[in-house]
C-alpha positions in Angstrom: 33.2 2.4 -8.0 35.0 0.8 -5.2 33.6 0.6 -2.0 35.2 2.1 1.2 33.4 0.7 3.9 34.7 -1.2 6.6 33.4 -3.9 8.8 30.5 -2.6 11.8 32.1 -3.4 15.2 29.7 -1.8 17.8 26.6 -2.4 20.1 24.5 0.4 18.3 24.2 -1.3 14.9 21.8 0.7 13.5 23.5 4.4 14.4 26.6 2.8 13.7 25.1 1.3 9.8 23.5 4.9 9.0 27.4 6.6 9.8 28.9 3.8 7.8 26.6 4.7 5.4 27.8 8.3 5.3 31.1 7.8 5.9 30.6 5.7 2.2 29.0 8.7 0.8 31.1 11.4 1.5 34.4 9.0 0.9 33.2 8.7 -2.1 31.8 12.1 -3.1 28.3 11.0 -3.8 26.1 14.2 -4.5 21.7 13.8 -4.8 21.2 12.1 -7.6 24.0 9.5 -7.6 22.8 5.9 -7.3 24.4 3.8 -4.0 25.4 0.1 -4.1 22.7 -2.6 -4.2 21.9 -3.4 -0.4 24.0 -6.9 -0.7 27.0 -4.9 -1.5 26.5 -2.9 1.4 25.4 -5.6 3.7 28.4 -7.4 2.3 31.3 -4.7 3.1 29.3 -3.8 6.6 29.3 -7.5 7.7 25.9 -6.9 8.5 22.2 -8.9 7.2 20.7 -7.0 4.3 17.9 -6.5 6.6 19.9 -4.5 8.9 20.5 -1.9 5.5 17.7 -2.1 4.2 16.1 -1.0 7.5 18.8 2.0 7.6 17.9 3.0 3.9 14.2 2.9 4.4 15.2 5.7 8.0 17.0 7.9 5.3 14.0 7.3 3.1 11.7 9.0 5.7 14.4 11.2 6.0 14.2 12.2 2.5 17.4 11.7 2.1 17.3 8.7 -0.1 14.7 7.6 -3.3 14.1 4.1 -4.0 13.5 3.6 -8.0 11.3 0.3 -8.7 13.5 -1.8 -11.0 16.5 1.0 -10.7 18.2 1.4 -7.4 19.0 3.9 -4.4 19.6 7.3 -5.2 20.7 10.0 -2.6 18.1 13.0 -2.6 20.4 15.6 -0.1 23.9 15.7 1.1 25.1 13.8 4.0 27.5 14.3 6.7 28.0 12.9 10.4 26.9 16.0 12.0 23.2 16.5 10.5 21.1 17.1 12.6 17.5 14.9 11.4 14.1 17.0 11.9 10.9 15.0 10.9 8.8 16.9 8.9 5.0 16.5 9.7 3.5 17.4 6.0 -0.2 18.2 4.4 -0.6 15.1 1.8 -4.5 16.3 0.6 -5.3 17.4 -3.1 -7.4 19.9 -1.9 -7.3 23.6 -2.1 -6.3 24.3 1.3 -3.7 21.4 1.4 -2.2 22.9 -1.9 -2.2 26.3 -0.5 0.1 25.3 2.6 2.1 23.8 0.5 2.6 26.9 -1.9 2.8 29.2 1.2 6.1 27.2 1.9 7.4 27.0 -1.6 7.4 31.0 -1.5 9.5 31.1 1.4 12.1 29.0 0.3 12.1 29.8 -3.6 12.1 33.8 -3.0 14.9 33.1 -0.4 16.8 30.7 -2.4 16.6 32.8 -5.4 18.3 35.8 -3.3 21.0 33.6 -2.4 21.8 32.0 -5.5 22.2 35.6 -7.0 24.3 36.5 -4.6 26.6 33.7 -4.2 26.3 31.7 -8.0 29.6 31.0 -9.8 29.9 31.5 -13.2 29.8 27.4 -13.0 26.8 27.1 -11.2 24.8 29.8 -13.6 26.1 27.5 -16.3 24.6 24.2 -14.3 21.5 25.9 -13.5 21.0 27.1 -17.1 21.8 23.5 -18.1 18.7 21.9 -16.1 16.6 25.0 -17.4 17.4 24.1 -21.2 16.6 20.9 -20.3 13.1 22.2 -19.0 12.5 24.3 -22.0 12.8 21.2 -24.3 10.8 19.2 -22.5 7.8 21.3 -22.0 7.8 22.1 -25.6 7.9 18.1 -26.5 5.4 17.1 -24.1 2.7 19.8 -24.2 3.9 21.0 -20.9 4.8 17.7 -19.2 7.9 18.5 -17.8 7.6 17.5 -14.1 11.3 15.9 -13.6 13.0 18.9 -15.1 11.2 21.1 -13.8 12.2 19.8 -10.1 15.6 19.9 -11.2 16.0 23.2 -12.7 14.3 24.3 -8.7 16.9 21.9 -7.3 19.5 23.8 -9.0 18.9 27.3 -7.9 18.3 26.1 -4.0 21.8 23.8 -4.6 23.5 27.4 -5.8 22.3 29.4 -2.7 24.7 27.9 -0.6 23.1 26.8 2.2 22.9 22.9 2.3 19.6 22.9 4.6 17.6 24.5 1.2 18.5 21.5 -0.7 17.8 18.7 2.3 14.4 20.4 3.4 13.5 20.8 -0.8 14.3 16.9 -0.9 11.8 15.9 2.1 8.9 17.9 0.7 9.5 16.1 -3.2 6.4 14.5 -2.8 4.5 17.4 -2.0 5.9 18.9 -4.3 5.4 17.3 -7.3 2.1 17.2 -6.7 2.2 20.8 -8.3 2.6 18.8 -11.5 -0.3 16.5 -11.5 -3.1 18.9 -12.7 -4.5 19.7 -9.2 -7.8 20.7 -9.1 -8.6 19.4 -12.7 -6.5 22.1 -14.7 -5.2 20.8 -17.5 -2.7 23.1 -18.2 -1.9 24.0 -14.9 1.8 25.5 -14.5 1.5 26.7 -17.9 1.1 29.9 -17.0 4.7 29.7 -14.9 6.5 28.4 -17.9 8.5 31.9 -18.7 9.2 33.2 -15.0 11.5 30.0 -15.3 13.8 31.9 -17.5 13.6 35.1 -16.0 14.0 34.0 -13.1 17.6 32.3 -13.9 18.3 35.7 -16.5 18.1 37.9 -12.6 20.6 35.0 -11.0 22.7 35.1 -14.2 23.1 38.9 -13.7 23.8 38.7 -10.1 20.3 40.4 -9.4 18.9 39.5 -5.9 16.0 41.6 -5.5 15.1 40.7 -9.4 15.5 37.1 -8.7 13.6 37.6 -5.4 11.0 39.5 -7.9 10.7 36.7 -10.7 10.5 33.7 -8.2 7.7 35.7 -6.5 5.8 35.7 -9.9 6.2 32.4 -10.6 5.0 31.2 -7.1 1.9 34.0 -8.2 0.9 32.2 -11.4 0.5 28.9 -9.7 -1.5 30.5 -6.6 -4.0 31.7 -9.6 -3.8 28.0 -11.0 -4.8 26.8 -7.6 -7.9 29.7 -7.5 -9.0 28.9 -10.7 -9.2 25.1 -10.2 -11.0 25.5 -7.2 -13.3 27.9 -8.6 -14.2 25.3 -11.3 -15.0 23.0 -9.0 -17.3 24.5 -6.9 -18.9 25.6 -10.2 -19.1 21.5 -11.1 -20.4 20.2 -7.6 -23.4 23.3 -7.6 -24.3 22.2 -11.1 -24.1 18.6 -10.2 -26.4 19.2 -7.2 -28.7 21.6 -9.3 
């Protein structure tokens, strides 16, 4: 991959190193999950200190528009363009029931919504994509007694890429932490998301058909079975602290 960056000429160096930055991106047709150049390469074609980049990649970080892999790279989490319009995001980062439960009232807005869209608006190439990533889901989960927490995300990736509307996919990038926090047995269950395993299919079967009020449906019961997840593990808990203070 070559490079089409040119030299920074301009008294705002930082705004003018994040549009050089997308300028790279879209020139090059990077989508999430493609790795950018090391920051000397950029601080090389930018005429600019590698500090000056790396300070711009750790804005887009916050952002969540960029992941920084230990030992791997950049990678670029949402689409870019000149024109977006950034809009921090002030999220809950507890463990705790209530903290999970914001988070899940969220992830039932957008998932029921995206599914909609996606059934709506899916090509027969995107129902092929997100069927890929939900293969890919299937196998793992099977192989690793449920452990599937990077497909999974990507198979959810898919459907809110599908619905069309690029602000799905860059808001669904800033909350991956939260997210994945889904897949970390909160609240002690073990086999927590276990129980959302199948809606994954059925959900993609009501896209596949070009169903929007069953793909509205299934995401709603997936969302469900992790909401009882949730209940339960707090139940258990307070079950453990009244024995422990018995």
């Amino acid at each position: 991959m070559s490079p089409i960056l040119s030299p920074v000429h301009t008294p705002s160096r930082d705004d003018a190193v994040l549009h050089a930055l997308v300028d790279f991106v879209t020139g090059e047709g990077l989508t999430p999950g493609d790795r950018l150049p090391t920051e000397r390469v950029l601080a090389e074609h930018l005429k600019v200190s590698r500090t000056t980049v790396r300070e711009a990649l750790t804005r887009w970080q916050e952002l969540g528009l960029v992941e920084r892999r230990q030992g791997s790279g950049t990678y670029l989490k949402a689409a870019v363009t000149r024109n977006m319009l950034h809009l921090p995001l002030t999220l809950p980062s507890g463990n705790d029931f209530n903290s999970l439960m914001h988070t899940l009232e969220i992830r039932r807005g957008l998932e029921a919504e995206a599914a909609v869209l996606s059934a709506e608006r899916a090509s027969d190439e995107d129902i092929a994509f997100i069927e890929q990533k939900l293969i890919k889901m299937e196998e793992a989960f099977h192989a690793r007694h449920g452990m599937s927490a990077d497909e999974d995300w990507d198979f959810h990736l898919a459907v809110f890429r599908t619905s069309g509307n690029p602000l799905f996919e860059q808001i669904i990038a800033a909350m991956y932490e939260m997210f994945h926090r889904f897949w970390e047995h909160p609240l002690g269950v073990r086999d927590f998301g276990h129980a959302s395993f199948p809606y994954h299919r059925t959900l993609f079967n009501a896209i596949a058909a070009r169903d929007p009020i069953g793909a509205r449906a299934e995401a709603l019961k997936l969302i469900a079975t992790v909401e009882d997840d949730l209940k339960r593990g707090a139940a258990n808990l307070k079950k453990q602290n009244k024995k422990s203070q018995a």
